[in-house]
N, C-alpha and C positions, 0 to 999 in steps of 0.2 A: 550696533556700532556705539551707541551712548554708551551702554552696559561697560564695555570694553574700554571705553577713551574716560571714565569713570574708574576703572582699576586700574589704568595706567597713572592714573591724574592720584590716587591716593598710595600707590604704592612710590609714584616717583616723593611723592610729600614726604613719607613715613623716612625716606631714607636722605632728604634734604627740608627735615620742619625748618619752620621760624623759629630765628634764635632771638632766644628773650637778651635787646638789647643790655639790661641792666639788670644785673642779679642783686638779690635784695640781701641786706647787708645780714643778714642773719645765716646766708644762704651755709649750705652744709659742703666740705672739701675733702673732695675725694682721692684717696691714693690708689693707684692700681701696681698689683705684685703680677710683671710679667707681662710682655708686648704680645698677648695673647691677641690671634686673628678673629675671637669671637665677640674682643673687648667694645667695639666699636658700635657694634649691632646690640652689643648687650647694656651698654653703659653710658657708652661717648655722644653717642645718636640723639639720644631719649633725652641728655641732659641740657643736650642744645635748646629745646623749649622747656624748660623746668626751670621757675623762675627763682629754685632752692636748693640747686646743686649747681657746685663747679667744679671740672675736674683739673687737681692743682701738680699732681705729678705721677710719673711713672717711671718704677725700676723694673731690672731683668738682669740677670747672670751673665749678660754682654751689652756694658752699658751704651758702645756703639748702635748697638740695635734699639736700645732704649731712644739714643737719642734722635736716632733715624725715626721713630714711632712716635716720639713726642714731639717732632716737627712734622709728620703727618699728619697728625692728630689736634693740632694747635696746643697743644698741652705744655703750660709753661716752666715746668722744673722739672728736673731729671735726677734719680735719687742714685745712689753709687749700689745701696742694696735695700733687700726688703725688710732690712731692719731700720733701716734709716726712714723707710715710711712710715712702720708702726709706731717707730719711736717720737714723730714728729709731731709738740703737741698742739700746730696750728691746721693739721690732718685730721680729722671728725671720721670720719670713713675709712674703713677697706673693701675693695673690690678685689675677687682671688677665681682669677680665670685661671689658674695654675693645670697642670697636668690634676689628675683627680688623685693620687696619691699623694701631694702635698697640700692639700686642701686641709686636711686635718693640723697636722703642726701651726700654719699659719693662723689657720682660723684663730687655733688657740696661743697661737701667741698676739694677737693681734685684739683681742678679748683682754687678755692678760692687762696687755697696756691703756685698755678702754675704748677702743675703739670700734662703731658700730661696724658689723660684718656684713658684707652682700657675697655668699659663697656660691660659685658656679655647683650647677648640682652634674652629677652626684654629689653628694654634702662630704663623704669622706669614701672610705674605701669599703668598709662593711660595719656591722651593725655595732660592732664592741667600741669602735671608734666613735659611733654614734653615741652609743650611750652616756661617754666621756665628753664626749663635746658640748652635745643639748643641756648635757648636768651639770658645767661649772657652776661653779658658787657667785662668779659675777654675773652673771645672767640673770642671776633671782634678786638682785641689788636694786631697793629702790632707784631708779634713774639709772639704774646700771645700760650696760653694752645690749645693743639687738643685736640679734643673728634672724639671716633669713636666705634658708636656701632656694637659690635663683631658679625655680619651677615657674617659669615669664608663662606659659601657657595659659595655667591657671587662673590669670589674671588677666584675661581677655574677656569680651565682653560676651561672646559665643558658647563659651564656658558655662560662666553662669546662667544665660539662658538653658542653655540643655539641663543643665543641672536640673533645673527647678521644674521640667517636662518630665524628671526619672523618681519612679518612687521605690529607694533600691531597697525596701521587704518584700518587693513584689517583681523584681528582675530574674528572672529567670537562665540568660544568658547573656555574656559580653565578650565582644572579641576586639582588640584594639590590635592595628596595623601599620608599620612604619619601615621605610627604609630610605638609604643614601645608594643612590647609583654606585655602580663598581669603580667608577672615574672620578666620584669623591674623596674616596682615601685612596690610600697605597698602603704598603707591609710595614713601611717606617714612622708611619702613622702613632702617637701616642698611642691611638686607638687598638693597637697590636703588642702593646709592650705590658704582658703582665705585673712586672713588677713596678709599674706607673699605674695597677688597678685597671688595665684598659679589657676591652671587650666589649661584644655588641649590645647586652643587656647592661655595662654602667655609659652606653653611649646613648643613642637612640631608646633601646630596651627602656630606660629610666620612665620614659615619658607614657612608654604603654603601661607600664606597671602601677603607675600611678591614675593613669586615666581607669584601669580596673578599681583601685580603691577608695578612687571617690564615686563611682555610679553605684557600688555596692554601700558606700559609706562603712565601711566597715574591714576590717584586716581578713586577710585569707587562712583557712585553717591550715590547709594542705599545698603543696606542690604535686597536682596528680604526677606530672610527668614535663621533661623540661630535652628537648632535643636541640643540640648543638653538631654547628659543623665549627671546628678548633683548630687553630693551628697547634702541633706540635713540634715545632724547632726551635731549641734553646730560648732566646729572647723572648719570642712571639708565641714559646710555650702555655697550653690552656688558656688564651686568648679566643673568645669565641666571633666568628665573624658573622654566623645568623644564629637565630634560634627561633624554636617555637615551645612555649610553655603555656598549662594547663593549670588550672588554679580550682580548688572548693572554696568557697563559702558557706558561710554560716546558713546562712539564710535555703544553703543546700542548691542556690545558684553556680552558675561552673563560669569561671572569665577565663577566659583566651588571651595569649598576648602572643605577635610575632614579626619579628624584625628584622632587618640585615644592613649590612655597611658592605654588600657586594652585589646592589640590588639590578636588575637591567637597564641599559642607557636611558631609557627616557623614565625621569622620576615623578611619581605619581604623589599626591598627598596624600597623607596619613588620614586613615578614620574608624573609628570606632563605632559599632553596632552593638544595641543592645534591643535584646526583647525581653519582653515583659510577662508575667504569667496570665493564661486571660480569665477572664473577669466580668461578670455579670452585669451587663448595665440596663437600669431601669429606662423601660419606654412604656410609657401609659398608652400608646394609641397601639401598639399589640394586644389582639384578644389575648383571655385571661389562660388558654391552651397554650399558647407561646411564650420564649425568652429567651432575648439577647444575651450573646456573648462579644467579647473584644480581646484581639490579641494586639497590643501595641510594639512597634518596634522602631525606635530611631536611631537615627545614624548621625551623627558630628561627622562630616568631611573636612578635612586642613584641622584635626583635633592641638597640633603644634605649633603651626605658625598661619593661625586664623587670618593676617594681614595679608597675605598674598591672595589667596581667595577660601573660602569656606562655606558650606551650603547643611543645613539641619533640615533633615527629612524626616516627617510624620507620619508614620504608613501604619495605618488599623483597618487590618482584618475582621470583619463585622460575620456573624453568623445568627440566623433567626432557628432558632428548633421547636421540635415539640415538645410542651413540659412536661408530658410522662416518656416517652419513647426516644428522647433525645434525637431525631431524623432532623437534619437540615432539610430547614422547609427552601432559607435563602441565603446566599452569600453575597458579602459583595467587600472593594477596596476601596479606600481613599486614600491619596499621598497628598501633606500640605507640604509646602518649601518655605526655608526663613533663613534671613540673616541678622548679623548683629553685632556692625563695627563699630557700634556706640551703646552705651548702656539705654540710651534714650530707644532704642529700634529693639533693646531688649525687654524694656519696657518693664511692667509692675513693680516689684521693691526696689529695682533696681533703675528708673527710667532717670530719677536726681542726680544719679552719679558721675559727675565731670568723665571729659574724654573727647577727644575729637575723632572722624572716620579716619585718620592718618596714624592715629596712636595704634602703634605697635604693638603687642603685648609686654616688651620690655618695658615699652612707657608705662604703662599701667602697672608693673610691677615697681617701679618707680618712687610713681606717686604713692602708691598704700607705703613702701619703704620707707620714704622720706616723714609720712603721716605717722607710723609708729616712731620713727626717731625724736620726731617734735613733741609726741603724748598725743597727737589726734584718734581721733575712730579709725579702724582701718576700714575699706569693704571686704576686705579678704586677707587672711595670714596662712605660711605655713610655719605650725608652731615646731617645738623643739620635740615635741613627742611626734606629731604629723610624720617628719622627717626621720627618725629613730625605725618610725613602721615601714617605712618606705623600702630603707635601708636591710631590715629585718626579710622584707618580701626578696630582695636581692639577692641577700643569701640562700634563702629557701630555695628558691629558681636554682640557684649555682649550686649548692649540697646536690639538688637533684638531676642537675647534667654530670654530676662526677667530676665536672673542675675543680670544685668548692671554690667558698668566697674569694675575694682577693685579698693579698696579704696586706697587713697591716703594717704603720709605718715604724721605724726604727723611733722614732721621736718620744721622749718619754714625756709625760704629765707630770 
């Protein structure tokens, strides 16, 4: 019962923190393009305790709705368009929860005008996009503009502990798993609309694809093979609603990735396993006839949104042989269990690292954001190249379901 009255007591926190009464006058202002329903969990939430962020307005293409959302939202100015926030130079920030196929144009128009970027990820629509956008020339500007594509997972504190249990020359295999109940979306869903970039690989997929190339640390050669179920009617044409895709490695390890946005009623969390190649381990109290082997294999449960709940399992396979004749003399398992809704329960490099048990991973995306905007350390970035390979992996996947990428946008550079 504690357990329990313990995850109610941090998830009701995460979605009602303390608001830092007085933001400090230095604090950073944020514009958002678009009354997006993810803005508030991604953005609005987190900023309530950040005692260096204010969010100061929001536009959308129906500024009635804008201003229905900015009296939801306490947000006190209301912009006519999304030029009018980039343009504004008491606005420090853009946040672009847009459809994913205008995420490219804004981003760069909003860079253009100097303003640091927080882009909903997918970062753009496919990789060509990508390479234009990470490579403007204001980006590499002493003091110039940050971009950082909004991959919140990443920056949870569960994250980084698993990380640092994986040692990916020695991963052997990875299979990362996600989906959204079938009563999450609908047909009219962005999520279905090819030429807004939608599809279940730039929605949920993103998240697997990426949890593959950081336990690998390393980009994937190959697309072995990539299976889609797609709509094919007009609008909702090559829109993929599940997939499952197959990946090589360098390292000659194989990752798994598979998702859907039509998944069964009751929704499961996302998680990701990875095993290990096994591996010799020295035991001095075995005669000098025998040796250890270990196959390690863990798992990230809740790999996307760790704040709800999430649980890392330690499972090693132990094996005693004989050292000429390789016979198992003995076998045996152990599983250990961990969490880690603070960097402090994550503990070694990471154990100094600010956060409270209520901090979301949005907040924690947050705080490093706001930390590279000032010139601080960050603990974690995703860089302009990071996101380029991301992007690169999405097409590969798409090339190999025979959708191909999603199209790029009309907007010229």
């Amino acid at each position: 019962m504690g357990s329990l009255a313990s995850m109610v007591g941090r998830i009701y926190q995460a979605f009602s923190p303390p608001q830092v009464p007085d933001k400090r006058g230095d604090a950073l202002k944020f514009g958002i393009l678009g009354a997006a329903s993810i803005a508030p969990l991604a953005l609005i939430t987190p900023a309530k305790s950040h005692p260096e962020v204010i969010i100061k307005a929001v536009s959308a293409r129906d500024r009635t709705k804008a201003e229905a959302f900015a009296k939801s939202h306490s947000i006190p100015e209301v912009r006519d368009s999304y030029e009018d926030i980039i343009n504004d130079p008491d606005i420090d920030c853009v946040f672009i929860p847009l459809p994913n196929a205008l995420h490219y144009e804004w981003a760069v128009r909003a860079i253009r005008a100097g303003k640091h970027v927080l882009v909903e990820k997918p970062s753009v629509s496919n990789s060509a996009e990508a390479e234009i956008l990470f490579n403007l020339p204001e980006l590499s500007q002493p003091n110039g503009p940050a971009i950082l594509e909004a991959f919140h997972s990443r920056f949870f504190p569960a994250w980084s502990y698993f990380r640092s249990l994986v040692d990916p020359a020695n991963v052997e295999h990875a299979n990362a798993v996600s989906m959204i109940p079938w009563w999450g979306t609908s047909k009219d869903d962005i999520h279905f609309n090819y030429n807004l970039a939608g599809g279940s690989m730039m929605a949920m997929g993103t998240y697997n694809l990426a949890a593959l190339r950081m336990v690998f640390d390393t980009e994937p050669e190959e697309c072995l093979s990539c299976q889609v179920h797609a709509y094919t009617d007009g609008v909702h044409d090559k829109c993929d609603y599940d997939f499952q895709a197959k990946f090589r490695f360098p390292n000659g390890g194989v990752g798994e990735a598979a998702s859907t946005l039509k998944g069964p009623t009751y929704w499961t969390p996302s998680h990701l396993t990875v095993t290990q190649k096994e591996v010799n381990v020295a035991d001095e109290t075995l005669p000098q006839t025998q040796v250890m082997f270990r196959r390690r294999t863990l798992t990230l449960h809740g790999f996307v949104h760790g704040i709800f709940w999430h649980r890392i399992d330690i499972t090693d396979a132990n094996q005693v042989r004989d050292r000429d004749t390789g016979k198992v003399i003995r076998s045996w398992e152990k599983t250990t269990y961990h969490k880690a809704y603070t960097f402090k329960e994550a503990g070694g490099e990471f154990a100094d690292l600010p956060g409270e048990p209520f901090w979301m991973s949005y907040r924690h995306q947050l705080e490093q954001f706001v930390n590279r905007v000032k010139g601080r350390e960050t603990q974690h970035w995703i860089s302009g190249a990071d996101s380029i390979a991301q992007m690169k992996m999405l097409d590969m996947a798409y090339e190999k379901s025979g959708l191909g990428p999603r199209p790029s946008s009309s907007f010229q550079v």
